[in-house]
N, C-alpha and C positions, 0 to 999 in steps of 0.2 A: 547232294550238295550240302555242304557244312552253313547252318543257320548263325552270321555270325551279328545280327542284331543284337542278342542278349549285349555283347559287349560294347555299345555304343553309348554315348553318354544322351541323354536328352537332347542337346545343344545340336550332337550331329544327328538324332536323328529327325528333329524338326528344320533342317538345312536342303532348301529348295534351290535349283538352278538357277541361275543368274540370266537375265534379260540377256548377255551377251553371247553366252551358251546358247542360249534360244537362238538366237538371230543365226548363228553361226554354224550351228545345225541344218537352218534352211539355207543358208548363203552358200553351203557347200554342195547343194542337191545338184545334179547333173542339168545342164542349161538353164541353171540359174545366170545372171551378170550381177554380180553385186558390188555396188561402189561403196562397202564398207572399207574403213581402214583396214588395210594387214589383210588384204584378201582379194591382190592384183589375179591378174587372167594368166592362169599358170603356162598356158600357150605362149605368151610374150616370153617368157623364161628362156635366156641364151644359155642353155644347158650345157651347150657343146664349148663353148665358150667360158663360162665358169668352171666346167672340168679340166681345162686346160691351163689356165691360172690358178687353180688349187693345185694344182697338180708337179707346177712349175713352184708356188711360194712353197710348197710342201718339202721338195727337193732342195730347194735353196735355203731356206730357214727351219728344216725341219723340227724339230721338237720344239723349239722353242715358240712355232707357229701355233699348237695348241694348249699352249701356258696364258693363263690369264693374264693382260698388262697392263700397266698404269692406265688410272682412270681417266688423266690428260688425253690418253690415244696411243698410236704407234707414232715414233718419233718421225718415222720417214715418210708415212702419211701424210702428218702435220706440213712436215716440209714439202712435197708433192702441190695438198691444196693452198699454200700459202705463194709457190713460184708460179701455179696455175693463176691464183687469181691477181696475182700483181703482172702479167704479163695481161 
């Protein structure tokens, strides 16, 4: 295996894991529950369900579905949660 230390700078090689890395290493271990953020119970996941609406906007909108878009949002989003919440 190629020793590629020499070429780091000081900076990265005195760079240690971050407290969230930590936590996030154990919150992943097998029968862990963990109520951090950003790391619901991947069991709840409607997989079958989210493949079927990727699958449908993917068709419908294609290419332009994995184009980055204004930072406002998707226009018809917007419109969606705006007649949802006024009803």
């Amino acid at each position: 295996m190629v020793n590629l230390k020499p070429l780091f700078s000081g900076d990265a090689l005195a760079m240690q894991p971050s407290a969230i890395r930590k936590m996030a290493k154990l919150a992943f271990q097998p029968g862990m529950i963990s109520f951090a953020a950003g790391a619901p119970n991947a069991d709840t996941f409607p997989v079958t369900e989210i493949g079927e609406i990727a699958s449908f906007v993917l068709a419908r909108e294609g290419k332009a579905t994995l184009q980055y878009g204004l930072t406002l949002g998707f226009s018809g989003l917007i419109d969606a949660v705006i007649e949802f919440c006024s009803a």
